[in-house]
C-alpha positions in Angstrom: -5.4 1.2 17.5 -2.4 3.3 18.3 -0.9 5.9 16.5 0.6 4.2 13.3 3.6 5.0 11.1 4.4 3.4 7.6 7.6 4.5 6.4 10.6 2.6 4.0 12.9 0.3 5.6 16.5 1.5 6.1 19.4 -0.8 6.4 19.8 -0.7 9.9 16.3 -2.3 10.4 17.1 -5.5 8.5 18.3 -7.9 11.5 15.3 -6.6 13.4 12.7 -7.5 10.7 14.4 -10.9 9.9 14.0 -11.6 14.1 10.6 -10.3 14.0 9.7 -12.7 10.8 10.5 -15.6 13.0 8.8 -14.3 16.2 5.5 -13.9 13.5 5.8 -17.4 12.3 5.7 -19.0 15.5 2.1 -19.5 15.2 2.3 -22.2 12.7 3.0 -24.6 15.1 -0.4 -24.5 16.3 -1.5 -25.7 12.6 1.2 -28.4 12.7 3.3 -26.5 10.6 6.3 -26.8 12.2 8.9 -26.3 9.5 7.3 -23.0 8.6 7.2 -22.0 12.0 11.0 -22.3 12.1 12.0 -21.2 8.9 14.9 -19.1 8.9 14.8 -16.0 6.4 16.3 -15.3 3.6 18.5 -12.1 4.6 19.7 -11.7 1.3 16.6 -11.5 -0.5 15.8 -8.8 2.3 18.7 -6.9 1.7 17.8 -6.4 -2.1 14.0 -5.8 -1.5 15.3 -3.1 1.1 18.0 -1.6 -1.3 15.1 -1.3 -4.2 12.9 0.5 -1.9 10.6 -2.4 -1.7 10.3 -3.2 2.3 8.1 -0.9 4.4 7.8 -1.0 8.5 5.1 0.1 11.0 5.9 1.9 13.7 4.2 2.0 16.6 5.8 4.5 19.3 8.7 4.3 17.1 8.9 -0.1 17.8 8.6 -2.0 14.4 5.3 -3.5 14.4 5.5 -5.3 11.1 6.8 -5.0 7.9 5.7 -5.7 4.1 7.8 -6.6 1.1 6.7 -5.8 -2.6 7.7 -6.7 -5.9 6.3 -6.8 -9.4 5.3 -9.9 -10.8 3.0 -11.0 -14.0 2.8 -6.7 -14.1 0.8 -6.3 -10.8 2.0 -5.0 -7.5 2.6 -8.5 -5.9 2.9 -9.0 -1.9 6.2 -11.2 -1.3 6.3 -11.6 2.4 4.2 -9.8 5.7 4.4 -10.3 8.9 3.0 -8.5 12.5 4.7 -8.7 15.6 2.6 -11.0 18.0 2.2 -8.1 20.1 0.5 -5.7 18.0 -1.2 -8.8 16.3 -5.1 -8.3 15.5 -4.7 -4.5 15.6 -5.0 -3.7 12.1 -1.7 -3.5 11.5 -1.4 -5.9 8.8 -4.0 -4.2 6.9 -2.2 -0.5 6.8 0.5 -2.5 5.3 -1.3 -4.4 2.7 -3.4 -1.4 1.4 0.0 1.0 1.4 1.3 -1.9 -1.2 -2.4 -1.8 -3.0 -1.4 2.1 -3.0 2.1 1.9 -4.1 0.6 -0.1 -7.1 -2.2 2.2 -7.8 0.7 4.9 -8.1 2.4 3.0 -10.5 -0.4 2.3 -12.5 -0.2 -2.2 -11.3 -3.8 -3.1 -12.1 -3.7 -5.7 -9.6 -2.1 -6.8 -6.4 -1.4 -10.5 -5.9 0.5 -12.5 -3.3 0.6 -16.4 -2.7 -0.5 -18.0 0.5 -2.0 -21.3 2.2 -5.4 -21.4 1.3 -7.1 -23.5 4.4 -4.6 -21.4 7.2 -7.5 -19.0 8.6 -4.8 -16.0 9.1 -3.6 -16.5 5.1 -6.3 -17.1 2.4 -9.6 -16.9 4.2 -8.3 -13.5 6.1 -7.4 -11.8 2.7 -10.7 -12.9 1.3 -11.8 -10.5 3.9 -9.6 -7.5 2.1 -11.4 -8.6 -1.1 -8.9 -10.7 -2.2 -10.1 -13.8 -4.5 -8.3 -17.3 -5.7 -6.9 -17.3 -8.8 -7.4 -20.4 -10.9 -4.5 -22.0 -12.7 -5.2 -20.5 -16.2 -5.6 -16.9 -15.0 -1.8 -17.5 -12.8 0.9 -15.7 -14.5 4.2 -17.5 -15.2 6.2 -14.8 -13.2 3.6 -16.0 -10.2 3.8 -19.3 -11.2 7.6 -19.6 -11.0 7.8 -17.9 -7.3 5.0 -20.9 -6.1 6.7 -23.2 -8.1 10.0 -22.4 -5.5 7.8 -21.2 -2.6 6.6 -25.6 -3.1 10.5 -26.4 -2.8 11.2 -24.8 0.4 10.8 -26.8 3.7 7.6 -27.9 5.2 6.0 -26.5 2.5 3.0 -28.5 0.9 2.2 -27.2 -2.9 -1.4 -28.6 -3.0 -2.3 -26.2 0.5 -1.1 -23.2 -1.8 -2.9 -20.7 -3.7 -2.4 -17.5 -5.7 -5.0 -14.5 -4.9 -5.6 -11.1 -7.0 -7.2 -8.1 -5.8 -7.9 -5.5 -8.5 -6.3 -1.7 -7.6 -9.8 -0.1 -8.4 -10.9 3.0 -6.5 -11.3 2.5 -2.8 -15.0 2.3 -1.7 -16.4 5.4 0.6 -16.9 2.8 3.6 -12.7 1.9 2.9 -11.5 5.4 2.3 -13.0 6.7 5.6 -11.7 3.8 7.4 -8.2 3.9 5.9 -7.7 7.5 5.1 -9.8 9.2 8.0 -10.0 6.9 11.0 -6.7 6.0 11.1 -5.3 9.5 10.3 -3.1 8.9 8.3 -3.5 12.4 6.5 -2.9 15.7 7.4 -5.8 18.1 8.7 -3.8 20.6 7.4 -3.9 19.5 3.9 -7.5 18.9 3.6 -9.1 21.9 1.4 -13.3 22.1 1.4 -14.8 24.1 -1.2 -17.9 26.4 0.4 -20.8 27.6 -1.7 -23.1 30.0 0.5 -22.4 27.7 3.5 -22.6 24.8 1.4 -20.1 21.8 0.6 -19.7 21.7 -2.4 -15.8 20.1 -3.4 -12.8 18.9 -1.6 -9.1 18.2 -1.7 -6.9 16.2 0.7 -2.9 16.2 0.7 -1.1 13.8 2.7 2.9 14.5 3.4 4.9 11.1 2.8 7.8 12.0 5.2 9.4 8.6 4.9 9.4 8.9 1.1 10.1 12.6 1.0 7.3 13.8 -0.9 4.0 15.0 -0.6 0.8 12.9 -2.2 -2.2 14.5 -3.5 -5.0 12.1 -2.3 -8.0 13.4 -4.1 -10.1 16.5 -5.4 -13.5 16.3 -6.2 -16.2 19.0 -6.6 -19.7 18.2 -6.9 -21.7 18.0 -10.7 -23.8 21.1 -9.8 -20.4 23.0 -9.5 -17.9 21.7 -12.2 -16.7 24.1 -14.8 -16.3 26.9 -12.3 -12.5 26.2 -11.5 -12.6 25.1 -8.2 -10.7 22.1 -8.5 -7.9 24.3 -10.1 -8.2 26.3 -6.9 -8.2 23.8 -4.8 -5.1 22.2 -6.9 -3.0 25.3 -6.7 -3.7 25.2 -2.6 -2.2 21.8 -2.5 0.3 22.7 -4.5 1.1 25.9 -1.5 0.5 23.1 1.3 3.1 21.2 -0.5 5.7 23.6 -0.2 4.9 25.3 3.0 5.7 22.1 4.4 9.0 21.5 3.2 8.0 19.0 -0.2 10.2 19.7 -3.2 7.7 17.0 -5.3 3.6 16.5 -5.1 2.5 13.3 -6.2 -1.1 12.0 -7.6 -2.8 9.9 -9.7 -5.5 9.2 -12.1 -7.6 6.5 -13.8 -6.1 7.1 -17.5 -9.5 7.7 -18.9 -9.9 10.5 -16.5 -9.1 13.4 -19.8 -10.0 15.8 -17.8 -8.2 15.8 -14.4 -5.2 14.7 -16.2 -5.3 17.7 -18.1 -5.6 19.8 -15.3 -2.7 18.8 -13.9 -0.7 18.8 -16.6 -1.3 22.4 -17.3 -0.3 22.7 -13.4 3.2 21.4 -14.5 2.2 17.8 -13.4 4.2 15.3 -15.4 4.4 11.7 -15.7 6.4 10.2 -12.8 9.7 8.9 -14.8 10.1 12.9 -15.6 8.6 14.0 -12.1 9.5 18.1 -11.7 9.2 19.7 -8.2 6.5 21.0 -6.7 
């Protein structure tokens, strides 16, 4: 796959991503769903999800490839609308996008990202089953979900009994993902990537991403090895993310943590790290 970019959505991108919606949805006609397929969108709606920060695009030799739109439904991280240009289709671009919303909601603390799809159309439910998505049933479907497929049944050629809401918890990424989505597609920095040494030994490492489209810098993990904890390498390691942060132009370093995670949270905080609504620079 080609060099990929996620960044926000600006303004000007707005007429292209509603053109590159339709474009998308053209291959509902080959599932008879012709009224989808030539559903018009809802520019509006884009133009607040875009003004709230909540559209991204993929770049791909600086063309839009696809685009993503998030909310907050029910208290999860919930996945409104994405579409891939059929030209980059079945590249894997669809995936960057859906796991930088999983991300954006781990950030945020959202236990959970949902979305709503067509269960039985192989590109919709049966492909995010793949991304370890799972059906919800109607007693676990929260109201604020339950009102948007309650209108999502209203619009044209839409048939409420094909529908479906899906949940995927915003655990820790497996080692098999995180290579694969954090390595792979390099979508980090080489230059923030910190490995502890113990007589020529690996022992702990830290990885700092820059976020140039949302103009900070992320902290993406730091982990040392049992044998070696209590030795203050992860402070070490910390306080040269911290220097990669601002040697690279970022006022603000981001992270997070699992709440019952006493210890790393600590750490940071004693670093000057503090909860995002009172963020400090870095």
């Amino acid at each position: 796959m080609a060099s990929t970019r996620i960044r926000s959505a600006t303004p000007v991108d707005l007429d292209n991503l509603a053109i590159l919606e339709v474009q998308a949805g053209q291959v509902f006609h080959s599932v008879g769903m012709s009224e989808v397929a030539d559903d018009v969108p809802d520019q509006e709606a884009l133009r607040r999800s875009q003004g709230q920060g909540l559209i991204w695009v993929a770049e791909v030799h600086g063309e839009i490839a696809g685009y993503i739109v998030a909310t907050v439904l029910d208290g999860n991280a919930h996945i409104g609308q994405v579409s891939v240009a059929p030209a980059y289709a079945r590249q894997g671009i669809g995936h960057l996008l859906i796991s930088h919303v999983e991300d954006w909601g781990r950030r945020h603390s959202r236990p959970a990202t949902t979305l709503t799809t067509f269960r039985d159309v192989p590109w919709n439910g049966p492909y995010y089953e793949t991304l370890g998505y799972r059906e919800l049933s109607g007693s676990e479907i929260g109201s604020e979900v339950s009102a948007e497929m309650k209108h999502e049944g209203s619009l044209p050629g839409i048939d409420a009994s094909r529908r479906c809401a899906m949940i995927k918890p915003n655990g820790g990424a497996s080692r098999v993902r995180y290579l694969a989505e954090r390595i792979e597609t390099r979508l980090y920095d080489p230059h923030g990537v910190v490995l502890a040494m113990d007589d020529g030994a690996w022992v702990g490492m830290a990885t700092t991403s820059p976020r140039e489209a949302e103009g900070y810098a992320f902290s993406e993990m730091t982990g040392v090895l049992a044998s070696h904890r209590g030795r203050g390498i992860s402070l070490a390691m910390k306080l040269l993310a911290i220097r990669f942060a601002r040697s690279s132009g970022y006022r603000c370093l981001r992270t997070f943590h699992h709440p019952d995670n006493a210890n790393a949270i600590g750490m940071n905080r004693r670093l000057g790290v503090v909860d995002e609504a009172t963020q400090t620079p870095a």
